[in-house]
SEDRENVEX-521418 format. One line per 4 residues: number of its first residue (from 0); their letters; for each residue x, y, z negated of C-alpha. Coordinates in nm, 4 decimals. Last residue first. Example, Ala and Ser with C-alpha at 12.3 -4.5 7.8 and 13.67 -1.06 7.14 Angstrom:
BEGIN
1 = SA = 1.3670 -0.1060 -0.7140 | 1.2300 -0.4500 -0.7800 $
//
This chain:
BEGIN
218 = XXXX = 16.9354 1.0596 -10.9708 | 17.0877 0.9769 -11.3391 | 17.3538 0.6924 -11.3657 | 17.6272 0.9341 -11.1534 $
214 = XXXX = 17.8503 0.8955 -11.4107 | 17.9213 1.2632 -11.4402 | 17.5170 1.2853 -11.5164 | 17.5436 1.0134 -11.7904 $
210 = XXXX = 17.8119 1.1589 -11.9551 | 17.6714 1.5293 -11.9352 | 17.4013 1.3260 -12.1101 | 17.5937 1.2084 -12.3603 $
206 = XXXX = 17.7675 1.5366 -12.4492 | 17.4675 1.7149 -12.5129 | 17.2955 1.4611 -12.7188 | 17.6299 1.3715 -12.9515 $
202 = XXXX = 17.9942 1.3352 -12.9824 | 18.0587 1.0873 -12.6553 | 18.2413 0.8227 -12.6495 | 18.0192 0.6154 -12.4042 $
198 = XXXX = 17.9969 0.3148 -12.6474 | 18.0425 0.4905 -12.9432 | 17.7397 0.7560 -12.8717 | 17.5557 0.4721 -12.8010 $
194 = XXXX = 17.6262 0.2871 -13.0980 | 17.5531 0.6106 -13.2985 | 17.1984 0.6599 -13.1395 | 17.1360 0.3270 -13.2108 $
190 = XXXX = 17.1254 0.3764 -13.5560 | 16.9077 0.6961 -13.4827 | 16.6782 0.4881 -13.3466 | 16.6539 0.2335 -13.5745 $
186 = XXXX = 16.6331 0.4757 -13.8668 | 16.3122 0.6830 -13.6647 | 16.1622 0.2984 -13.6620 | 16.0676 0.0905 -13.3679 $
182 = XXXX = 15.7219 0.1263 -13.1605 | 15.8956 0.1971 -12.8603 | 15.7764 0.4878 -12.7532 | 15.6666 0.5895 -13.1157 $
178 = XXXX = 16.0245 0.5433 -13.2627 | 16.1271 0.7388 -12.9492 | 15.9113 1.0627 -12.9989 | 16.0402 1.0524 -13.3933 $
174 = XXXX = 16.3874 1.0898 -13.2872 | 16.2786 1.3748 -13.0783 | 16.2674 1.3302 -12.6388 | 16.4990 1.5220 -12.4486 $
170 = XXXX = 16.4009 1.3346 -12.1222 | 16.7368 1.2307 -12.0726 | 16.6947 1.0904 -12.4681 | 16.3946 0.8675 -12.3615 $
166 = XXXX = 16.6054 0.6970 -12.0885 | 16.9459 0.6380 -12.3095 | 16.6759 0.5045 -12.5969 | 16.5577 0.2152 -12.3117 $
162 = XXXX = 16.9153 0.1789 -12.2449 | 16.9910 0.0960 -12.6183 | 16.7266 -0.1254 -12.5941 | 16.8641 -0.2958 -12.3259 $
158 = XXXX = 17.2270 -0.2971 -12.4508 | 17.5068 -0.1032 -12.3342 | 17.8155 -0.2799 -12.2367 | 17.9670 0.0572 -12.0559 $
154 = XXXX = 18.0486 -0.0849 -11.7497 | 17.7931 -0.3285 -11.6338 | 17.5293 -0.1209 -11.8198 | 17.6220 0.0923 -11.5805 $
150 = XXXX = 17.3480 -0.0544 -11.3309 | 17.1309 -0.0992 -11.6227 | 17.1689 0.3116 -11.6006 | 17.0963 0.3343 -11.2568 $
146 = XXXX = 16.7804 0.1138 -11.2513 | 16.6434 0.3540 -11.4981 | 16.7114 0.6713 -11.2596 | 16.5690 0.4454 -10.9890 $
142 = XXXX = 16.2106 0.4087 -11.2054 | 16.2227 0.7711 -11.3222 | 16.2306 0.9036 -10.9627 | 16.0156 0.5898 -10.8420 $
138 = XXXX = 15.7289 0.6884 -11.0865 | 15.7771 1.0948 -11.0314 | 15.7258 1.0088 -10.6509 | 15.3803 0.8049 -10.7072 $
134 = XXXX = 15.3761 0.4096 -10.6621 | 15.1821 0.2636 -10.3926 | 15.1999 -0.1073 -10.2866 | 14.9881 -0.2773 -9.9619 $
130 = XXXX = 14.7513 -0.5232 -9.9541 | 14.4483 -0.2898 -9.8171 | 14.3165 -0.2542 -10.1792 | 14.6443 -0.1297 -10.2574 $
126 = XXXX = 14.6691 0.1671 -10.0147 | 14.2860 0.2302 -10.0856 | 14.3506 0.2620 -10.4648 | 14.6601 0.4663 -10.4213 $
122 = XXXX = 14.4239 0.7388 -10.2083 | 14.1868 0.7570 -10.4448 | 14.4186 0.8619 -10.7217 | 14.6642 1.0745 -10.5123 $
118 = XXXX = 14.4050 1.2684 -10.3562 | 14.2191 1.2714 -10.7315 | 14.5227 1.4510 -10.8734 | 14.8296 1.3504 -11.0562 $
114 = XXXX = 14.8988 1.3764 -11.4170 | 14.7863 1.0363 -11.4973 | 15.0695 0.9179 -11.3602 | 15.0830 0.6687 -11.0978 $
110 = XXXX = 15.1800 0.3024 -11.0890 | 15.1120 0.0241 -10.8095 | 15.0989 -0.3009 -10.6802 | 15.1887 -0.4113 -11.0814 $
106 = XXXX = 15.4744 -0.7129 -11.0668 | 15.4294 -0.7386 -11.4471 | 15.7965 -0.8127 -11.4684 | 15.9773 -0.5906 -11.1915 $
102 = XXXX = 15.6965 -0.3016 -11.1396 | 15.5551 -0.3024 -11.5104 | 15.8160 -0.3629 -11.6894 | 16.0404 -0.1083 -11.4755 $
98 = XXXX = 15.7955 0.1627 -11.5486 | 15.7987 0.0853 -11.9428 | 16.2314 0.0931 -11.9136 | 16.2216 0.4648 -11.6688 $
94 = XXXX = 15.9637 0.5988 -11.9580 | 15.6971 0.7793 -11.7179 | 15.4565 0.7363 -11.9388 | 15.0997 0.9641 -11.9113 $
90 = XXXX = 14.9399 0.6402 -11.7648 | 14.7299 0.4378 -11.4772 | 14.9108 0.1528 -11.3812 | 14.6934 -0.0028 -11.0377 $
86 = XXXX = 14.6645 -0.3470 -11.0792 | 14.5725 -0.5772 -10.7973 | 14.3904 -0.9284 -10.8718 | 14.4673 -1.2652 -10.6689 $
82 = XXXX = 14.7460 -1.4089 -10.9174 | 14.4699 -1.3884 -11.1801 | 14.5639 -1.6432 -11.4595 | 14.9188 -1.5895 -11.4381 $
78 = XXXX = 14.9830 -1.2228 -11.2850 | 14.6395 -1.1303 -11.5195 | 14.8127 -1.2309 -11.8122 | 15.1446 -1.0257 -11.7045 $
74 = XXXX = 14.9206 -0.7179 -11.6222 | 14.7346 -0.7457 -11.9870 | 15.0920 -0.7926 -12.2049 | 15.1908 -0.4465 -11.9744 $
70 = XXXX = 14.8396 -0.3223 -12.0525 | 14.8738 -0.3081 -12.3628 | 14.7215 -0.6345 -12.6182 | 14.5482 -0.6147 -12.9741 $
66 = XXXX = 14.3508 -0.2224 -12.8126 | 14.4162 0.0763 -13.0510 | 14.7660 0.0963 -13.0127 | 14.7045 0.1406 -12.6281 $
62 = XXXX = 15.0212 0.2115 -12.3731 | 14.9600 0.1053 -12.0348 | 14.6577 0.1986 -11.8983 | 14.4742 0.0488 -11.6507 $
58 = XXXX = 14.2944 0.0149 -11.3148 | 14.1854 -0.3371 -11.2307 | 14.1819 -0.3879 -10.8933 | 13.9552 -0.5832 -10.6545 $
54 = XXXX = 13.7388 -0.7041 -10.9185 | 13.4175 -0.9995 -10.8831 | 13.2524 -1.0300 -11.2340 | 13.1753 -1.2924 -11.4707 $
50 = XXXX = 13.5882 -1.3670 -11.6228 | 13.7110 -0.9612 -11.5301 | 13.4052 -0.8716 -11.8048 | 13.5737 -1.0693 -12.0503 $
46 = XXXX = 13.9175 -0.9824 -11.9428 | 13.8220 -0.5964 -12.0013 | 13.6706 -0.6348 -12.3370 | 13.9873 -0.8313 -12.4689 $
42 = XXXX = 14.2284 -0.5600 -12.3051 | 14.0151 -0.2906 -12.5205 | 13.8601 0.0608 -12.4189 | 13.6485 -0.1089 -12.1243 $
38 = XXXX = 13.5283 -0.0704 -11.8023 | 13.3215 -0.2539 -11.5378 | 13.1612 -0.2581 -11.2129 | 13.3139 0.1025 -11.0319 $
34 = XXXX = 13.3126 0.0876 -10.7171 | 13.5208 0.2364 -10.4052 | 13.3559 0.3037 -10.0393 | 13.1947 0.6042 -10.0340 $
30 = XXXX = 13.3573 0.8386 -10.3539 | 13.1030 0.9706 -10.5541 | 13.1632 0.7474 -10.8628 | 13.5459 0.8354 -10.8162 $
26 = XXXX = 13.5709 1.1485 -10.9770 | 13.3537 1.1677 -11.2603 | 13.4249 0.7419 -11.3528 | 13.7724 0.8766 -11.3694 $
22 = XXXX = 13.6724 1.1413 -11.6597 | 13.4535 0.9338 -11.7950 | 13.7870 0.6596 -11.8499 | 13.9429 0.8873 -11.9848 $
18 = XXXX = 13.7137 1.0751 -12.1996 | 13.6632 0.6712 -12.3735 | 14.0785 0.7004 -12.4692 | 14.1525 0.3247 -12.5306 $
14 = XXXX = 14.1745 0.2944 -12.1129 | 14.0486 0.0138 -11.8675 | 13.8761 -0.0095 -11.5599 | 13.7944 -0.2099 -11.3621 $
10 = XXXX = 13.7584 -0.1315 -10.9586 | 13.5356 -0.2762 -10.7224 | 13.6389 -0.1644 -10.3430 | 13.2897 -0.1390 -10.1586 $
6 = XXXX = 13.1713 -0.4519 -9.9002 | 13.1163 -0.6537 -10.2223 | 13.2260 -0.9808 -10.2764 | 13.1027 -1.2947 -10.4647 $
2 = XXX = 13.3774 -1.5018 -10.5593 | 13.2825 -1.4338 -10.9593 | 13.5608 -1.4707 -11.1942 $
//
């Protein structure tokens, strides 16, 4: 990676969705003070750009099926090769387990949704490109709600993928929405359905979450 700075803020970016990344290019191109020197739709594209270029922080996605590595397996590359960098999580999941990743494993210096505004957007860039972290409200709401529930983990002997299905089913989420958050099967998931449902003894959905609320494990 190039040592060569620039007096703007140089951001990467990266995002399988090519609108996306437009779309962010729209609003920040115009914006004194922040650059944009590279993007790609693929972790490999990104790193080989990151390699001849000088990056403040490297905006990304998280979730990508189209790219061989997401941008939770990117982050923790980066951490090791890249200790320097700043990574800004830029996605539509607010899973409490992905967000907790990112922030305790990945060690991102920030995470917003991609449902916020350009404020929020521009303003989390210049918060991290000063040193410091930013992380939107919804992020920390989900991300304490998760800690919670590992929290009565303690208690209830629940295991981390069966949290990670606890988190998705307080958002109401289908059978077939958790397979694809977690890229395991609709049988898996309804397996562990059961074993939660044992564990808490509770009779189903409804019950659970009352569960979880009387338990406090939910903000």
């Amino acid at each position: 990676m190039s040592s060569v700075k620039s007096p703007h803020i140089c951001i990467a970016i990266l995002d399988d969705h090519q609108i996306v990344i437009d779309g962010l290019k729209l609003l920040l191109n115009d914006h004194e003070g922040i650059e944009i020197v590279a993007e790609a739709n693929t972790a490999t594209e990104i790193l080989s750009q990151i390699n001849n270029k000088h990056i403040d922080i490297l905006l990304t996605d998280i979730t990508m099926p189209s790219s061989a590595m997401d941008g939770y397996e990117l982050s923790m590359k980066i951490r090791r090769e890249i200790p320097d960098m700043k990574i800004l999580a830029l996605s539509m999941n607010e899973s409490g387990a992905i967000i907790s990743k990112m922030i305790d494993d990945a060690v991102v210096n920030g995470y917003i949704s991609k449902a916020g505004g350009k404020d929020e957007l521009i303003h989390a860039i210049e918060t991290i490109a000063k040193g410091e972290y930013f992380f939107s409200d919804s992020v920390m709401q989900q991300y304490e709600a998760y800690k919670k529930i590992i929290e009565g983990n303690e208690i209830f002997h629940l295991t981390a993928r069966e949290l990670q299905i606890i988190a998705c089913i307080m958002k109401h989420y289908s059978n077939k929405q958790i397979a694809n958050e977690l890229f395991i099967s609709e049988r898996t998931v309804e397996t562990h359905r059961k074993n939660i449902y044992r564990k808490t003894n509770t009779k189903g959905e409804a019950s659970l979450i009352q569960f979880i609320m009387l338990h406090n494990l939910f903000p």
